[in-house]
C-alpha positions as CSV (number, residue, x, y, z in Angstrom):
1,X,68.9,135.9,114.9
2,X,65.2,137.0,114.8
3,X,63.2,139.8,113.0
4,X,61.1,141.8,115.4
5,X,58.0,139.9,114.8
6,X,59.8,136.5,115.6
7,X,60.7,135.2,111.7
8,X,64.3,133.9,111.3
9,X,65.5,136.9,108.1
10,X,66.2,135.2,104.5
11,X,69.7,135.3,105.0
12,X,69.4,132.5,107.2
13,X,67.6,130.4,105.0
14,X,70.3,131.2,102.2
15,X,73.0,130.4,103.5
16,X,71.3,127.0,105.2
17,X,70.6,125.7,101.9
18,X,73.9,126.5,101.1
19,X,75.3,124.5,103.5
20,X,73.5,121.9,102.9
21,X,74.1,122.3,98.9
22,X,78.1,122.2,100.4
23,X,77.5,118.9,102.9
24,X,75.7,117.6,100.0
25,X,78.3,118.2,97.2
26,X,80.8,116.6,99.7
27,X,79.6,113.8,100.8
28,X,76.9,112.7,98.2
29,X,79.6,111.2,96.1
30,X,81.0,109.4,98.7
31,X,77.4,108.0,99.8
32,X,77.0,106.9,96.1
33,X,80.4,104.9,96.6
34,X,79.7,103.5,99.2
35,X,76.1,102.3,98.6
36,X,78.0,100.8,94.6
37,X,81.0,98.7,97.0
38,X,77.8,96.3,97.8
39,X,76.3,95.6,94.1
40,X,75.5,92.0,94.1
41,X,77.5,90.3,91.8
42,X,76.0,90.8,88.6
43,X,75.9,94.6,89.0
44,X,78.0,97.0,87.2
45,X,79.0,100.4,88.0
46,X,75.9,102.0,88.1
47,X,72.5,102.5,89.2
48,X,70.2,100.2,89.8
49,X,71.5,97.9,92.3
50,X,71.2,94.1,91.2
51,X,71.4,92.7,94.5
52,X,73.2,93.5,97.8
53,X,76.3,91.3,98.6
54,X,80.2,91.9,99.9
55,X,81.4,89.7,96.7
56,X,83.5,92.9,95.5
57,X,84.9,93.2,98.5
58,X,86.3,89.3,98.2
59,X,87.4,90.4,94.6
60,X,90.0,92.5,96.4
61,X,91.4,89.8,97.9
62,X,90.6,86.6,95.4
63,X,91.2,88.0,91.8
64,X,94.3,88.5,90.4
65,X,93.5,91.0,88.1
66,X,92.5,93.5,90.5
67,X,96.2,94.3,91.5
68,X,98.0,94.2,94.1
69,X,95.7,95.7,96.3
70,X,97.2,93.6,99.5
71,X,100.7,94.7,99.0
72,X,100.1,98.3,98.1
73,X,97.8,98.9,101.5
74,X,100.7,97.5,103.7
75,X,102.9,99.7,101.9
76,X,101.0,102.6,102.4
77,X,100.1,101.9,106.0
78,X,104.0,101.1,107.0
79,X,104.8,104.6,104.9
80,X,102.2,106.4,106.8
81,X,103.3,105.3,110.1
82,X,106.6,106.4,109.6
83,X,106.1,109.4,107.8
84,X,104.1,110.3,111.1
85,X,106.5,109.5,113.5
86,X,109.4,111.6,111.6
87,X,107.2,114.7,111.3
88,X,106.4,114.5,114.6
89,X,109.9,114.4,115.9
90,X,111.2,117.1,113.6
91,X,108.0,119.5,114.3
92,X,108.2,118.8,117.8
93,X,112.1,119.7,117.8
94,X,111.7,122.2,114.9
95,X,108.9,124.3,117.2
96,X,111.2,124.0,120.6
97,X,113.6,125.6,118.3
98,X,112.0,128.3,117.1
99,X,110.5,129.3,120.9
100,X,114.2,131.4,121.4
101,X,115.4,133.7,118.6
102,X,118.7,132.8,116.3
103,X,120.2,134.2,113.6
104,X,118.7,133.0,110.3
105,X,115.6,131.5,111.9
106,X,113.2,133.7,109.7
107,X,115.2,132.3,106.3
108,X,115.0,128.8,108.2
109,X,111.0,129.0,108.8
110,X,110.6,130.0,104.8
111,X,112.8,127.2,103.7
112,X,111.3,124.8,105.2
113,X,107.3,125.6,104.1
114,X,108.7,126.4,100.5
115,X,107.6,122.9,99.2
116,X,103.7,123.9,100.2
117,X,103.5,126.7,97.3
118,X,105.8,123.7,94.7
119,X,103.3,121.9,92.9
120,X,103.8,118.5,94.2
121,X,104.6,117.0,90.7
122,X,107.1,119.2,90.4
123,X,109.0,118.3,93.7
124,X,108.5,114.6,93.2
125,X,110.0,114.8,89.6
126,X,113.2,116.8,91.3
127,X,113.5,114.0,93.9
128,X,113.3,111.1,91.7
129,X,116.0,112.9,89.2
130,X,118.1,113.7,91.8
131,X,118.4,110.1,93.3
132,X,118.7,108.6,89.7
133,X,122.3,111.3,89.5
134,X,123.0,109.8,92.8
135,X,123.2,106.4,90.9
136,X,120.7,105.4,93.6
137,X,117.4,103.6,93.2
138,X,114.0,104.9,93.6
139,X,111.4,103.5,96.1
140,X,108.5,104.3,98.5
141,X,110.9,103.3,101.5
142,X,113.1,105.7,100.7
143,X,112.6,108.7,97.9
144,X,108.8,107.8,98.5
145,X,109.5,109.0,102.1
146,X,111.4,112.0,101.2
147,X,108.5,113.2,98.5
148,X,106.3,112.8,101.4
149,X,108.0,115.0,104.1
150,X,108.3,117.5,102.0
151,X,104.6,117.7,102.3
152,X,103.7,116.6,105.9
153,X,106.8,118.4,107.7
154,X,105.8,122.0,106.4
155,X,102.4,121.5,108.1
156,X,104.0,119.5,111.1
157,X,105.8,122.5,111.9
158,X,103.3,125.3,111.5
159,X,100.4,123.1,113.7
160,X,103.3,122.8,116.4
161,X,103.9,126.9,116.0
162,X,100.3,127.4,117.0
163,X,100.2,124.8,119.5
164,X,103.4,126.4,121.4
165,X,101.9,129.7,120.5
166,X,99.2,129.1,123.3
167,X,101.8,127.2,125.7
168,X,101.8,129.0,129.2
169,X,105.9,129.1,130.2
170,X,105.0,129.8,133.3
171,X,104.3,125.9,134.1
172,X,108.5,125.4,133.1
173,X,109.4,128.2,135.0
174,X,108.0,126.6,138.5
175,X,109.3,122.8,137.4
176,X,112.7,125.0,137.4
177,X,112.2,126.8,140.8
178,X,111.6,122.9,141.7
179,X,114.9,121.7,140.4
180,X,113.5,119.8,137.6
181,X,116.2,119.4,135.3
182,X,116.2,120.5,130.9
183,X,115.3,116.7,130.5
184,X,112.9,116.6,133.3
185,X,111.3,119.3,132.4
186,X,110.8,118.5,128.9
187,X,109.3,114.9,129.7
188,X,107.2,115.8,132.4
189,X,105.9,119.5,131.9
190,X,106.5,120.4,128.3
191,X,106.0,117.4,126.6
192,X,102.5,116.2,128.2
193,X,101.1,119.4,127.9
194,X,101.9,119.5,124.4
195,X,100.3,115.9,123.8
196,X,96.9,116.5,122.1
197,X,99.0,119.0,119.7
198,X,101.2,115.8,119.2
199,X,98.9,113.8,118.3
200,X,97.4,116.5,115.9
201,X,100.5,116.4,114.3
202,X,101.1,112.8,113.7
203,X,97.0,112.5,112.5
204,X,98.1,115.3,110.1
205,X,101.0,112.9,108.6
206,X,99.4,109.9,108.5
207,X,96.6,110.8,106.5
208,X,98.8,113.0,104.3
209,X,101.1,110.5,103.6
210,X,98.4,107.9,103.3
211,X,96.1,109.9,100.9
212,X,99.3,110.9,98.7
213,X,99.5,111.0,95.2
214,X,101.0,113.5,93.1
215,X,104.6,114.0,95.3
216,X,104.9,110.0,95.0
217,X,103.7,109.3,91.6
218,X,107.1,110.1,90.0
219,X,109.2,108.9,93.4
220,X,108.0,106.1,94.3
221,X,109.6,103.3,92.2
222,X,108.1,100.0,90.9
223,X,106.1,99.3,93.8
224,X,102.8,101.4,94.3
225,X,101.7,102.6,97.4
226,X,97.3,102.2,97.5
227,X,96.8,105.9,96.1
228,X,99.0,105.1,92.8
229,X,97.5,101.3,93.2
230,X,94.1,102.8,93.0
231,X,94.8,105.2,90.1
232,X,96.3,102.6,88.4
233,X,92.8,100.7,88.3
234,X,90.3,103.5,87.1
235,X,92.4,102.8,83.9
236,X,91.7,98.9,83.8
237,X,88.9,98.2,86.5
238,X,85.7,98.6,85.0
239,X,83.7,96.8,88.1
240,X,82.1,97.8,91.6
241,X,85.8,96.5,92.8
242,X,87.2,99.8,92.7
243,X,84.3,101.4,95.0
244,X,85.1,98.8,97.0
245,X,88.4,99.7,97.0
246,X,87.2,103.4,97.9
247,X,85.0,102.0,101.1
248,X,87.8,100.1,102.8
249,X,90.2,103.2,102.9
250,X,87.8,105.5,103.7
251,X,87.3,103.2,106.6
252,X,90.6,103.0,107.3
253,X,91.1,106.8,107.2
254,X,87.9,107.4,109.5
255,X,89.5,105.0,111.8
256,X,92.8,106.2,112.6
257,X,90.7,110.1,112.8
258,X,88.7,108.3,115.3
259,X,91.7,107.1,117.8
260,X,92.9,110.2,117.4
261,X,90.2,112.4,118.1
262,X,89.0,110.1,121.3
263,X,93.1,109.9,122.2
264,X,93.0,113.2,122.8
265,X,89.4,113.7,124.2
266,X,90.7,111.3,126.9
267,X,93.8,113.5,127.8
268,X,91.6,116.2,128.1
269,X,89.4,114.8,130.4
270,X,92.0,113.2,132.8
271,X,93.3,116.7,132.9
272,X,89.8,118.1,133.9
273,X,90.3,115.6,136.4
274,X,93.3,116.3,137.9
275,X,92.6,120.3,138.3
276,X,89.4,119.7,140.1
């Protein structure tokens, strides 16, 4: 927007160096990270860099002392991956659901995005208690998981409300004029069509469940997944190790954001394809 003599008003100018204050709070810290993972190897923590090298990204793998840096990343990806693929079959079930009206749906919906307003502490505490009265044992494979839906399934659910919010029925209602059957409709009209929302959803759980902390912490068991692996070692790591550390599953993160974003870019463009 321009004044009448041509001059962008000082509003605009505000509020772009506000953004950029914003990007810059953001990201800046994550640029000083990243820029620390490659200290040589007789750099510390800090500014200036003595050197440029990957040796404290070997430390991950060679030293010891680091932790178990190896065994809490498989962890963590394995836990990801199927925390993902549960909240994607439970949202994608939940949300066909919810399309028709039932008695006690509204009480349903509430019930099951309570755990977003529980502070996650809280919830992971009752789970772990609740497993110890079992007489069973804790662990990321299996109380781990169940701290973790309770944070991925409430957002699962809501992404798949807006996604079937915006679904066109009328696309069912011809595959039915056309004799498709409940099945065949639901695996060839419904559930392509609902793909890039899908997708959304699983992204959503992955990277929840990956980036997890404070619903595991007390749920989890002996074994760490990388979060708790990582928090562990800002008490005992005091070495460019634990940027490193930092680098690799931001990488990792960006990654599986990137598959996911170009997955559905491509869906989207076949289907520009087919309409024309």
């Amino acid at each position: 927007m321009h004044s009448a003599d041509g001059s962008r008003p000082w509003t605009f100018y505000f509020f772009a160096a506000f953004f950029g204050l914003f990007v810059a709070f953001l990201y800046g810290p994550m640029v000083v990270i990243y820029v620390l993972s490659f200290q040589g190897p007789t750099g510390g923590m800090t500014f200036p860099l003595n050197g440029v090298s990957l040796h404290w990204f070997d430390a991950l793998i060679s030293q010891s002392r680091v932790g178990d840096i190896a065994g809490s990343f498989q962890r963590s990806i394995v836990l990801a991956a199927v925390v993902a693929v549960v909240t994607v079959l439970v949202s994608v079930l939940a949300g066909l659901a919810f399309r028709r009206p039932f008695r006690g749906s509204a009480f349903a919906f509430y019930l099951a995005i309570a755990s977003l307003i529980m502070p996650g502490l809280f919830v992971g505490l009752g789970i772990a208690l609740t497993f110890r009265l079992l007489g069973l044992p804790t662990g990321w494979y299996s109380s781990g998981l169940g701290a973790q839906l309770t944070w991925t399934l409430p957002f699962g659910l809501l992404i798949m409300f807006a996604v079937l919010g915006r679904f066109n029925r009328s696309y069912e209602e011809a595959a039915t004029d056309l004799g498709a059957t409940n099945w065949q409709k639901l695996k060839e009209v419904t559930i392509p069509m609902l793909l890039p929302g899908i997708i959304g959803v699983a992204l959503f759980g992955f990277t929840l469940s990956y980036d997890e902390i404070a619903r595991t912490a007390l749920a989890a068991g002996a074994k760490n997944t990388l979060p708790l692996e990582i928090w562990a070692m800002t008490t005992n790591v005091t070495s460019p190790t634990l940027y490193a550390v930092g680098a690799v599953t931001t990488i990792v993160s960006f990654f599986v954001i990137v598959v996911a974003l170009t997955s559905i870019g491509a869906i989207q463009r076949r289907r520009s394809r087919s309409n024309t």
